[in-house]
VEXDREN-2710 file (C-alpha; in Angstrom, 1 decimal):
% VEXDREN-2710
k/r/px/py/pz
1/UNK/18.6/29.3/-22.9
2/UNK/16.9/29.9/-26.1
3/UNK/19.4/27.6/-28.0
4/UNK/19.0/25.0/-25.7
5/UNK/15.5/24.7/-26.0
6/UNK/15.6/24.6/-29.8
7/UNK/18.3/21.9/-29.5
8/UNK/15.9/20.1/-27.4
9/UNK/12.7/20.3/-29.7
10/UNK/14.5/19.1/-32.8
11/UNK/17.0/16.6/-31.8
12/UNK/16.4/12.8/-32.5
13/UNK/15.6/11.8/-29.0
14/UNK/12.4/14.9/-29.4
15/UNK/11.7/13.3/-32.9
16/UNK/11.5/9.4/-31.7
17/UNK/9.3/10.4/-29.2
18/UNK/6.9/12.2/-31.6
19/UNK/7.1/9.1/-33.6
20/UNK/6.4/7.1/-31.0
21/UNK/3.3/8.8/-29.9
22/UNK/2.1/9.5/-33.3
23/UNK/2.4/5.1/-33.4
24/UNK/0.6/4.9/-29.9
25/UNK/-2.1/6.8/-31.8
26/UNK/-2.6/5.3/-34.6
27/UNK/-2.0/1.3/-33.3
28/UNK/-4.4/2.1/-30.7
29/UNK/-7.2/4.0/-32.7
30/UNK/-7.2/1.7/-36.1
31/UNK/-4.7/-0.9/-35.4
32/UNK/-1.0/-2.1/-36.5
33/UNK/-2.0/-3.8/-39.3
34/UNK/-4.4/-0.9/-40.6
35/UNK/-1.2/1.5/-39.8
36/UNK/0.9/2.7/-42.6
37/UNK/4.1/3.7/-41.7
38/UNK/3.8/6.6/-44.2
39/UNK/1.1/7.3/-42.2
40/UNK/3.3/7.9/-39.2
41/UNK/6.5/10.0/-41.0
42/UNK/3.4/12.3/-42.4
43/UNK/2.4/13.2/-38.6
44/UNK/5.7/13.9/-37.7
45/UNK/6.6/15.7/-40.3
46/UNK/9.5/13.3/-41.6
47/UNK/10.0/11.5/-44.7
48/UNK/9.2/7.9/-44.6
49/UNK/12.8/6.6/-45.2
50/UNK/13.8/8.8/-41.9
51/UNK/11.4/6.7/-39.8
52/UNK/14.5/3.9/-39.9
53/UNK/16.9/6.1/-38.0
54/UNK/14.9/5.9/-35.2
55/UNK/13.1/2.2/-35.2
56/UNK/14.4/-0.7/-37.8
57/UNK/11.0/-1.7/-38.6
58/UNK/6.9/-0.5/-37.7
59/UNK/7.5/-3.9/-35.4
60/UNK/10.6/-2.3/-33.3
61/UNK/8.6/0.4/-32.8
62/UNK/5.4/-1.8/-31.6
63/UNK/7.7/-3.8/-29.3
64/UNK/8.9/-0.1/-28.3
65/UNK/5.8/0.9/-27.3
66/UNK/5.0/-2.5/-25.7
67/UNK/8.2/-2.3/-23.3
68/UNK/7.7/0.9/-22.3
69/UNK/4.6/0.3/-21.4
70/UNK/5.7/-2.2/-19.3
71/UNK/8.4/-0.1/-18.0
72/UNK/6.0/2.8/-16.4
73/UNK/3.5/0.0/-15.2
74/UNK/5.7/-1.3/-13.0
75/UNK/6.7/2.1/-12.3
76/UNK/3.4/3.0/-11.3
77/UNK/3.0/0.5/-9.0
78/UNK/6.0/1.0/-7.0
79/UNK/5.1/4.4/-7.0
80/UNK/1.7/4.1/-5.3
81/UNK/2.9/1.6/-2.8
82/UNK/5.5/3.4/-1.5
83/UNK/5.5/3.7/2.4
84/UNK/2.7/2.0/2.8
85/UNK/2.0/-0.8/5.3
86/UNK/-1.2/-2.7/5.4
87/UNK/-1.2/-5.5/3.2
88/UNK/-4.5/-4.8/1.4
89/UNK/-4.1/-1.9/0.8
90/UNK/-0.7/-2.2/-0.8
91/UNK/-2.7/-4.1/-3.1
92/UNK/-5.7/-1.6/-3.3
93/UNK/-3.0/0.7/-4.4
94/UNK/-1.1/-0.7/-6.4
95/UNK/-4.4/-1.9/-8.9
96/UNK/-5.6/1.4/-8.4
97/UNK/-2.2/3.0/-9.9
98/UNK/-3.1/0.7/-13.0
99/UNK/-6.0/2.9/-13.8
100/UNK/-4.3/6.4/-13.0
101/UNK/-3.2/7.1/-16.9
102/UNK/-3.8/9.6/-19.5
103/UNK/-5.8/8.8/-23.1
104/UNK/-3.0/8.0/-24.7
105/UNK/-1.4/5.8/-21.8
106/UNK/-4.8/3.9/-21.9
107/UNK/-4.4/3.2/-25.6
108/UNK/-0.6/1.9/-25.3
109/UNK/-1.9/-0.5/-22.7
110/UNK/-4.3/-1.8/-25.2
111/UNK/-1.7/-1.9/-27.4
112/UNK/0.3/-3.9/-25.2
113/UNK/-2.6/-6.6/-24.6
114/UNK/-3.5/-6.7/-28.1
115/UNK/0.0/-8.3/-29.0
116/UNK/1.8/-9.8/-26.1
117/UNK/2.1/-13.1/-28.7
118/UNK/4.8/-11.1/-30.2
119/UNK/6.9/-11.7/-27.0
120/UNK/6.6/-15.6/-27.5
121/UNK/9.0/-16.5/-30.5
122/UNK/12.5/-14.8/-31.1
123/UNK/12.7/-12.3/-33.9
124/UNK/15.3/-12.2/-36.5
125/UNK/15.9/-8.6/-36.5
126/UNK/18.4/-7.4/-33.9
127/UNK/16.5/-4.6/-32.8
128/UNK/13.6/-6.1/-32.6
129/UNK/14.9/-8.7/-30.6
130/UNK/16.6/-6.8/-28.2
131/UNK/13.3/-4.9/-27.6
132/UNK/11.6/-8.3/-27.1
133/UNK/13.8/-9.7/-24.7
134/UNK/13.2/-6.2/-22.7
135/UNK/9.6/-6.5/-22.9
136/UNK/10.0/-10.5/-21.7
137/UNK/12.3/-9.2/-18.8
138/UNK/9.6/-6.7/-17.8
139/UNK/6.8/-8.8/-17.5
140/UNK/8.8/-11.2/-15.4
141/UNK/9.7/-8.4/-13.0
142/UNK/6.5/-7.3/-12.7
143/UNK/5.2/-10.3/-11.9
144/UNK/8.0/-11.0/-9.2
145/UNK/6.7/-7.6/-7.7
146/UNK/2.9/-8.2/-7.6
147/UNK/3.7/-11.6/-6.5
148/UNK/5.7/-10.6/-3.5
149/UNK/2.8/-8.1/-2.6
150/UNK/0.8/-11.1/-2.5
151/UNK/3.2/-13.4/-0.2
152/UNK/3.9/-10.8/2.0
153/UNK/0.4/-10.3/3.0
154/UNK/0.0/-14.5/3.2
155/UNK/2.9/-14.3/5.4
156/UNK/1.4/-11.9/7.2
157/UNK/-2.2/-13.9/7.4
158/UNK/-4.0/-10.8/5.7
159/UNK/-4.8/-12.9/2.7
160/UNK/-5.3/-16.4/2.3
161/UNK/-2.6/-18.9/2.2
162/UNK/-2.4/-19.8/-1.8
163/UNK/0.3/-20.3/-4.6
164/UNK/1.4/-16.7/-5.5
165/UNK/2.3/-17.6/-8.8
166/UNK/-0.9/-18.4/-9.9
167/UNK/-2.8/-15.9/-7.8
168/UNK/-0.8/-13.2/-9.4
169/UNK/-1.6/-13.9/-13.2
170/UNK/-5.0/-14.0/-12.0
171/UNK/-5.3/-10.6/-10.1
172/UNK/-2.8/-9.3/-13.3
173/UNK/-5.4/-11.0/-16.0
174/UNK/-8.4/-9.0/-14.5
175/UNK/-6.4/-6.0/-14.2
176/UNK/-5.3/-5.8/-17.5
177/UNK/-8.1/-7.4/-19.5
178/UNK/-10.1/-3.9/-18.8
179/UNK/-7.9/-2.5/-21.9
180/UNK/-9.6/-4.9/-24.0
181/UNK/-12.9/-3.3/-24.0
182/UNK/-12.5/0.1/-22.0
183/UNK/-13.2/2.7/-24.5
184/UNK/-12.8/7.0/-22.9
185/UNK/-16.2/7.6/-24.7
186/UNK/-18.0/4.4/-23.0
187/UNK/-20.6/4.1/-19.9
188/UNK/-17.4/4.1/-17.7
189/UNK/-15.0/5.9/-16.8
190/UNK/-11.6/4.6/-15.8
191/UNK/-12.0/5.9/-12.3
192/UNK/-15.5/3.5/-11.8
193/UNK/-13.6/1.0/-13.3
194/UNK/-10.9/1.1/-11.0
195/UNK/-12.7/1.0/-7.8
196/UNK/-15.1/-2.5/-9.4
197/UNK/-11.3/-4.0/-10.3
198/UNK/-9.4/-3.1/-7.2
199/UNK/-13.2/-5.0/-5.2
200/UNK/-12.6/-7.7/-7.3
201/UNK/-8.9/-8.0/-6.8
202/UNK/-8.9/-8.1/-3.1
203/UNK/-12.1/-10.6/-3.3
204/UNK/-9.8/-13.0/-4.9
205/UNK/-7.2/-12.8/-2.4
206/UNK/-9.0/-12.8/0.7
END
């Protein structure tokens, strides 16, 4: 048991994540650009040179953080609208479940706003292109889901008859343009924050 946990702590898979959430950290508190990547092997407790057996480049590790993101958004939101019924308030919950994070989730959603132009053009690194396309493939799918919360309840005449393409990037843009200035140590907290976003989300709809 002991052995196991050991093995656990120190492997590679324990390390990138440590690396990873050291970057989460630092892109979200001073920026990428203002982010050595010395910086990052000194927090983990690496040399710099072993950073690169984990990500190819501070940028892999950026689109990293931006796909995984991604990843447990949409994971969130199919979470919180699990067996549930009523049109609005699949969408109450599901906006609600954008808000339900920890510190350092909050700052990887800023993180992921703050760069999304990095999804646009194709990269030249391998790695980093793979990680792109992931983060591409993501935000379609999410999409796709919010937008079939937002047909179904058309369909079902609980919100008004519109073009769920573009209804979805709106309710999406004022969802997620909170992590531009939501700061922990502001006026708000996330949970007043929640409750004016998930109003304003079903105002748009209905």
């Amino acid at each position: 048991m002991t052995a196991d946990t050991s093995t656990r702590i120190d492997g590679p898979r324990s390390k990138r994540m440590k690396v990873l959430d050291a970057a989460v950290d630092n892109f979200g508190k001073v920026g990428f650009e203002h982010t050595k990547w010395a910086t990052i092997a000194d927090e983990v407790g690496i040399g710099q040179t072993a950073l690169y057996h984990y990500f190819e480049s501070k940028v892999h590790c950026l689109l990293t953080i931006m796909s995984t993101e991604l990843e447990r958004s949409l994971e969130r939101a199919q979470t919180a609208v699990e067996e549930l019924g009523d049109h609005e308030e699949i969408l109450r919950a599901a906006v609600a479940s954008a808000f339900q994070v920890t510190p350092r989730e909050a700052l990887q959603a800023r993180i992921l706003l703050s760069h999304q132009d990095l999804l646009v053009a194709r990269r030249t690194s391998q790695q980093e292109e793979v990680e792109r396309l992931r983060a591409r493939e993501l935000v379609r799918e999410i999409e796709r889901e919010w937008a079939g919360y937002l047909r179904r309840g058309m369909d079902a005449g609980a919100f008004l008859d519109r073009d769920e393409t573009v209804l979805v990037r709106l309710v999406l843009g004022l969802l997620n343009s909170v992590w531009r200035w939501y700061r922990p140590d502001g006026p708000l907290t996330l949970a007043q924050i929640s409750d004016a976003v998930v109003e304003g989300c079903v105002r748009l709809v209905k």
